[in-house]
C-alpha positions as CSV (number, residue, x, y, z in Angstrom):
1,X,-0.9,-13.1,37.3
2,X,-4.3,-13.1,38.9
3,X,-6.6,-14.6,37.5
4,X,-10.0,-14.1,39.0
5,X,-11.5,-11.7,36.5
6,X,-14.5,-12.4,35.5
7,X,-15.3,-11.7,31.5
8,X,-17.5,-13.4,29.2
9,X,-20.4,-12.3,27.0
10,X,-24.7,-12.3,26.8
11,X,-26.9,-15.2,26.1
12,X,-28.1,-14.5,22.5
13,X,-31.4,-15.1,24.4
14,X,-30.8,-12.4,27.3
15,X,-30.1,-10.0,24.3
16,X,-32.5,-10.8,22.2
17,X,-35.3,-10.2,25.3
18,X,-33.3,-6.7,25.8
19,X,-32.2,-7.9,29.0
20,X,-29.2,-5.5,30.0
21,X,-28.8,-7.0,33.1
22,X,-27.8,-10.4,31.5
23,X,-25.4,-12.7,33.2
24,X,-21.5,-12.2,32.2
25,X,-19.5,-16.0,31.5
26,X,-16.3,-16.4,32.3
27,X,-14.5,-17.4,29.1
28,X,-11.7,-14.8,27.5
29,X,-9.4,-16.5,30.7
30,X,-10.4,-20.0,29.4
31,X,-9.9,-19.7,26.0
32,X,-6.4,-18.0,26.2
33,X,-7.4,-15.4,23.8
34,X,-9.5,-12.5,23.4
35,X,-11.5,-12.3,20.2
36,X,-11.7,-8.7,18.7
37,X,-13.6,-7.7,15.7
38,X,-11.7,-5.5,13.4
39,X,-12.5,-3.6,10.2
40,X,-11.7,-6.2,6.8
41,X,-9.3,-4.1,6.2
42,X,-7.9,-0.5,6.2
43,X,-4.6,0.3,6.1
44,X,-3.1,2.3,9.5
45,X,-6.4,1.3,11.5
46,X,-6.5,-2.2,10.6
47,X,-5.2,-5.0,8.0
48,X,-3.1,-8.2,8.2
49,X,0.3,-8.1,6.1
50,X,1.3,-10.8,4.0
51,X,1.9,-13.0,6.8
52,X,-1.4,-12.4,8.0
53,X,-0.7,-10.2,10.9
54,X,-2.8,-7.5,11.7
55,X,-1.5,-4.4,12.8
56,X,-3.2,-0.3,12.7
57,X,-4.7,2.1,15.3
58,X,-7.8,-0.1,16.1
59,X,-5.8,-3.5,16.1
60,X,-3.3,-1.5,18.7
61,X,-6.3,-0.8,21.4
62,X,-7.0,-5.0,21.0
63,X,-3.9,-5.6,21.9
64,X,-3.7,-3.2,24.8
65,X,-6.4,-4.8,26.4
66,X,-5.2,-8.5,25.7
67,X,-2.0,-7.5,27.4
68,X,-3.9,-6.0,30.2
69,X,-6.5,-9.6,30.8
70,X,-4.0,-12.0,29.6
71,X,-0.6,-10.6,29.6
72,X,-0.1,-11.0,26.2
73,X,-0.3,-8.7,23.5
74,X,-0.4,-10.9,20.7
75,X,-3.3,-13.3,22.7
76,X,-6.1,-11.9,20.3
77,X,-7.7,-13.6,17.4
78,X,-9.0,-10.8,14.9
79,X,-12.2,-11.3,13.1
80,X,-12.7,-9.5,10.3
81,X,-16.5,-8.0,10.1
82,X,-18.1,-5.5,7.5
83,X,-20.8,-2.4,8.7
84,X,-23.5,-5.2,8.5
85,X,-22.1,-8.1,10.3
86,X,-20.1,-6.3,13.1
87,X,-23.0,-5.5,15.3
88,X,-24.3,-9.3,15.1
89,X,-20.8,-10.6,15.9
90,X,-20.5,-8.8,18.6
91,X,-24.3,-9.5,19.9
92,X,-23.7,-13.3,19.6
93,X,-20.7,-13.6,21.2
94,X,-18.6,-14.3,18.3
95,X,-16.3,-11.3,19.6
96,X,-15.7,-10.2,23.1
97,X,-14.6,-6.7,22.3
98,X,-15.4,-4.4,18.7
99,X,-12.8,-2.0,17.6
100,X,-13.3,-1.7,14.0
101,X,-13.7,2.7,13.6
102,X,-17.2,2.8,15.0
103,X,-19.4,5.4,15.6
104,X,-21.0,6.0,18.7
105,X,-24.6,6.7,18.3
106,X,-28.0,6.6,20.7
107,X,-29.1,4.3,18.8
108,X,-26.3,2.0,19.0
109,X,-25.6,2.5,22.5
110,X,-29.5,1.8,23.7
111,X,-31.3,0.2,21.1
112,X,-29.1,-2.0,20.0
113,X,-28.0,-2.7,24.0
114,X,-23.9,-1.5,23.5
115,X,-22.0,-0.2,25.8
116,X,-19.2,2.8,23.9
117,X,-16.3,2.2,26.2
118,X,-14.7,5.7,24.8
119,X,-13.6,7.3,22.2
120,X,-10.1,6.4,20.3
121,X,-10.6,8.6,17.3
122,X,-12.9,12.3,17.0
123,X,-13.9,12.0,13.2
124,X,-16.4,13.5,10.2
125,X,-18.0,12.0,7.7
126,X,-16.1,13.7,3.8
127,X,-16.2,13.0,0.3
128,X,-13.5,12.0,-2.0
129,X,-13.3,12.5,-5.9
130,X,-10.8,12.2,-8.3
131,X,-8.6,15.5,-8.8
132,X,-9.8,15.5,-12.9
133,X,-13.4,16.3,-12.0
134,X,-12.2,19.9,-11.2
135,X,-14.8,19.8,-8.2
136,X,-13.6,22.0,-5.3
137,X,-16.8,21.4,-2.8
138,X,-19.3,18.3,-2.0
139,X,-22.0,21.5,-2.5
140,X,-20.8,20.9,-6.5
141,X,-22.1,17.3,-6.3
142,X,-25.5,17.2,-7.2
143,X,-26.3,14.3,-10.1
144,X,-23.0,12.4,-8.7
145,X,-22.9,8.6,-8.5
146,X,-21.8,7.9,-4.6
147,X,-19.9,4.6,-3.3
148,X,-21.6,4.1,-0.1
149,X,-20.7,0.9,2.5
150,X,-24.2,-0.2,3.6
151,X,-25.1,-0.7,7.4
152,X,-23.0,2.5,8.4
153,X,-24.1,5.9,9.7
154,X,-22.6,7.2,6.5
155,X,-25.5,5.9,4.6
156,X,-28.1,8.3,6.8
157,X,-25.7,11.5,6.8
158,X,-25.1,11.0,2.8
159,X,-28.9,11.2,2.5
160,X,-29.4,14.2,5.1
161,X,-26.5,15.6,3.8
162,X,-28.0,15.8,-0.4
163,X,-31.8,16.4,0.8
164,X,-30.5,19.9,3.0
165,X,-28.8,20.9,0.0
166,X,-31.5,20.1,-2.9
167,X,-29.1,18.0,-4.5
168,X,-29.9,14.2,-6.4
169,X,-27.5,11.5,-6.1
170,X,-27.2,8.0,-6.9
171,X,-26.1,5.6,-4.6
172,X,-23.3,2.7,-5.4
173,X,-23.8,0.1,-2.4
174,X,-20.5,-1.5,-1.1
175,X,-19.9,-4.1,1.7
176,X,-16.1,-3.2,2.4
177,X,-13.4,-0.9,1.9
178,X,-12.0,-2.8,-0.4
179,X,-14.8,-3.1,-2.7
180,X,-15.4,0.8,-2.5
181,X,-11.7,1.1,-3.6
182,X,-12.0,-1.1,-6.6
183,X,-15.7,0.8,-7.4
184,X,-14.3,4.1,-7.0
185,X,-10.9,3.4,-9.4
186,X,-12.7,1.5,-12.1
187,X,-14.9,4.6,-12.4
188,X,-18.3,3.2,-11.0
189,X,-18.8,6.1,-8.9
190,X,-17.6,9.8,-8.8
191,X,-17.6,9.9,-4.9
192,X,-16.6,7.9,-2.4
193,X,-17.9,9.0,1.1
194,X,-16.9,7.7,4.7
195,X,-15.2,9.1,7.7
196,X,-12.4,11.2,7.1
197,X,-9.5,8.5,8.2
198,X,-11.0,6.9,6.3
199,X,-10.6,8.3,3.5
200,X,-7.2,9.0,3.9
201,X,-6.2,5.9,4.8
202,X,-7.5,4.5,1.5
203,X,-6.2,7.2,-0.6
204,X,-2.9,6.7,0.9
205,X,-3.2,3.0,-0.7
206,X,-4.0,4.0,-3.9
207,X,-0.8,3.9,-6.8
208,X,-1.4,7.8,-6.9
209,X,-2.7,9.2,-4.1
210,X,-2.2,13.1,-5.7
211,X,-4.6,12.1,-8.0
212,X,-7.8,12.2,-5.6
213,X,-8.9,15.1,-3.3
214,X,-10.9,15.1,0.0
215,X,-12.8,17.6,-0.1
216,X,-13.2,20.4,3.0
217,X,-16.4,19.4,3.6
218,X,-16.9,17.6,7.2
219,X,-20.7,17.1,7.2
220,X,-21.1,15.1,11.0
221,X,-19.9,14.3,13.9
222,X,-18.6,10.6,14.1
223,X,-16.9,9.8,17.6
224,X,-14.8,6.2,16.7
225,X,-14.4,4.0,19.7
226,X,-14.8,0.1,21.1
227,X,-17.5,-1.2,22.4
228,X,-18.7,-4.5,24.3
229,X,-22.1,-5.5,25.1
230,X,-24.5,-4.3,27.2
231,X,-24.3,-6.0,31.1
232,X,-20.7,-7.3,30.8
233,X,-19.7,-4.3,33.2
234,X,-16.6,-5.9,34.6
235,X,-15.1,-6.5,30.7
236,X,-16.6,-3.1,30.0
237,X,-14.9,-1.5,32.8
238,X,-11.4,-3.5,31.9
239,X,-11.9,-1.9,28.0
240,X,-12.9,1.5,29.4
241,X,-9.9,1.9,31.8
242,X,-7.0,0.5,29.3
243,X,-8.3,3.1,26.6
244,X,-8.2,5.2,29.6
245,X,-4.4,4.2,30.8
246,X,-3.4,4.6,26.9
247,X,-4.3,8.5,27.1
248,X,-3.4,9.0,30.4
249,X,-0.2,7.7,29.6
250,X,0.8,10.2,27.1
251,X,-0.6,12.5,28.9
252,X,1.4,12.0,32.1
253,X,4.4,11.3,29.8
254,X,4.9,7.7,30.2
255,X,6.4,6.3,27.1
256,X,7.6,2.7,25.7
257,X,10.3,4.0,26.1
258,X,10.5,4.9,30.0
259,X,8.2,2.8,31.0
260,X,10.3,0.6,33.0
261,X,12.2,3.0,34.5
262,X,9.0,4.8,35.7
263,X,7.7,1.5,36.3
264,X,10.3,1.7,39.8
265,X,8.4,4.7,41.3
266,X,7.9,7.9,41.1
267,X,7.3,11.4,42.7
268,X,3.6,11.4,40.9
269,X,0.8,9.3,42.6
270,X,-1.3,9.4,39.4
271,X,1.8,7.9,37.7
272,X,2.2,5.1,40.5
273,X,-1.3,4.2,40.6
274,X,-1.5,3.6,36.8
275,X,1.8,2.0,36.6
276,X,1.1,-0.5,39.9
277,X,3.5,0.8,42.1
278,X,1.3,1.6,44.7
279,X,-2.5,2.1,45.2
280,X,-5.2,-1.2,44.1
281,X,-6.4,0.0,41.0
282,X,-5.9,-3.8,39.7
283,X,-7.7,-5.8,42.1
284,X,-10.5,-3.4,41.5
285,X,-10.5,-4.5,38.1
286,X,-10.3,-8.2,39.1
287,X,-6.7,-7.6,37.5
288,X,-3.2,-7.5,38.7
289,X,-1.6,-4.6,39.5
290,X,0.4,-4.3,36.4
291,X,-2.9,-4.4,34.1
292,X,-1.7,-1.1,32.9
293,X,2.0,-1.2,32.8
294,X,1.2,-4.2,29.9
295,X,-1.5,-2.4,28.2
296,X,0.7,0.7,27.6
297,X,4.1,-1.7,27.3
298,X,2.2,-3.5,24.2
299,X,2.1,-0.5,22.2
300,X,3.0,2.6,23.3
301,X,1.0,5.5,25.0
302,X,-2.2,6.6,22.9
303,X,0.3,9.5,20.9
304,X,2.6,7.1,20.4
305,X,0.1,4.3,18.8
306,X,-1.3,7.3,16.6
307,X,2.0,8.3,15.4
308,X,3.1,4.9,14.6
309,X,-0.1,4.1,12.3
310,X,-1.8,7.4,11.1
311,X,0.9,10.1,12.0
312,X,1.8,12.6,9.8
313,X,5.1,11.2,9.2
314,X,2.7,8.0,7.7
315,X,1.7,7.9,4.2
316,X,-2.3,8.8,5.6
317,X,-0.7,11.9,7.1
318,X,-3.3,12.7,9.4
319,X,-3.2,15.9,11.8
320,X,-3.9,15.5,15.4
321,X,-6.6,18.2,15.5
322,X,-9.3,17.2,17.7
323,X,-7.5,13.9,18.7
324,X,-4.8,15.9,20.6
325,X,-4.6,15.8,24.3
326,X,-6.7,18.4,26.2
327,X,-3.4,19.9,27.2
328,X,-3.0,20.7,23.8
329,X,-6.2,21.6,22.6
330,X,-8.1,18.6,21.6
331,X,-10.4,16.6,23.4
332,X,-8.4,13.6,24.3
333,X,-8.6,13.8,27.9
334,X,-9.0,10.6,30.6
335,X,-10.4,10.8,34.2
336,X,-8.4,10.6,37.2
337,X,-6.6,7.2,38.2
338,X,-7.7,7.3,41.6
């Protein structure tokens, strides 16, 4: 394949001065692998099995992009980071790519100098308790002990969140999910707040899931996506447009399961030039032209990825809702492949 694109990552330095228009090196290419920082561990998003490999939602948009630079799906080394140490990795070039259920913020995206390549996942912060405390609404949680991971927008909306509604709580700091889990069941806190995938995804671990209730209560808006440093536009642009091939692709109906056959031409252009049958949407990218056919091979179109990890037929069970295609009333929608 070709290999002239050019990715790499910021001097410490450059970001330290906030220079955004920092130099990119050329080093995913060289090293043969792509480095992606991942959650520590959620199940459907992201964990390792017993044999230490990592599969989930997140760990699927890694690989997607792997396949698209490298041609190989399974060319990524994960690196586990918490809320605190995932924006440093990512800064010091530890990581080339973060994709570990992130919210994009202004904060985040200027202050800190990342660049959101899109959204993957429309979530809300929510609260969960266990089912014997008869509680029915977070608006009943006033005096409640709360596990909390530190470094997380979760920590700002809990406090916003109580204050608006008069309410006193007491905050149980956690690093990971795991740690929150074992808080949370040994009875340290009443609550456990954090995005609602979240929350699911950990109840759905738990030896009796039926025994905890999220509650209705969505109390923010938390968009989830990857996101690479400022001034590495033309990795940026690579992450941007496979997220951007994964949703098209369900979108336009291209499958793992028809991919090669569509792969031989077709009577759409938009479904050519994504699959690299005709146009230059590749060498645009620095890429070949079959950037996209691997990034959607790897896994699966972005319904199928979702299905597979987090589905309803999964044991987290969630809904499409606002992570359905625009087609079908949610906001998943990608621009134009032209």
């Amino acid at each position: 394949m070709n290999k002239s694109v050019i990715l790499g990552t910021l001097t410490v330095a450059a970001l330290s001065a906030g220079m955004a228009s920092a130099q990119t090196v050329s080093d995913v290419q060289d090293r043969g692998t792509m480095n992606c920082g991942v959650t520590t561990g959620l199940v459907g998003f992201a964990a390792p099995d017993a044999n230490g490999e990592w599969s989930g939602f997140d760990v699927a948009v890694c690989r997607a992009v792997a396949a698209a630079v490298l041609g190989d799906p399974s060319a990524v080394e994960f690196v586990p980071t918490t809320g605190k140490t995932r924006f440093t990795a990512l800064a010091s070039g530890e990581i080339d790519l973060l994709a570990r259920n992130t919210t994009w913020t202004f904060t985040r995206d200027v202050d800190l100098k990342f660049e959101f390549v899109g959204i993957n996942y429309y979530d809300g912060q929510g609260f969960m308790i266990p089912k014997e405390l008869g509680v029915s609404s977070a608006r009943e949680l006033g005096g409640a002990t709360v596990c909390i991971q530190t470094g997380t927008t979760t920590e700002l909306n809990l406090a916003d969140y109580f204050r608006k509604n008069n309410m006193e709580y007491t905050p149980v700091p956690i690093e990971t999910n795991a740690e929150a889990q074992q808080q949370y069941l040994a009875g340290a806190c009443d609550v456990y707040t954090t995005d609602a995938s979240g929350l699911a995804a950990t109840r759905a671990a738990f030896e009796t899931p039926s025994d905890h209730v999220i509650l209705p209560e969505i109390i923010s808006k938390e968009p989830l996506g990857p996101l690479v440093r400022h001034g590495d536009n033309e990795w940026g642009d690579i992450a941007r447009w496979t997220l951007n091939a994964l949703i098209a692709a369900e979108e336009y109906g291209i499958t793992s399961a028809n991919i090669d056959e569509l792969k031989e031409g077709t009577d759409s252009p938009e479904i050519n030039r994504i699959l690299g049958t005709e146009g230059n949407l590749g060498e645009m990218l620095g890429l070949d032209n079959e950037w996209a056919y691997r990034a959607i091979k790897a896994n699966g179109n972005y319904g199928e990825i979702f299905a597979k990890n987090i589905g309803e037929s999964t044991p987290i069970g969630l809904s499409r809702g606002l992570n359905a295609q625009w087609t079908d009333g949610g906001l998943m929608y990608a621009p134009p492949f032209r």
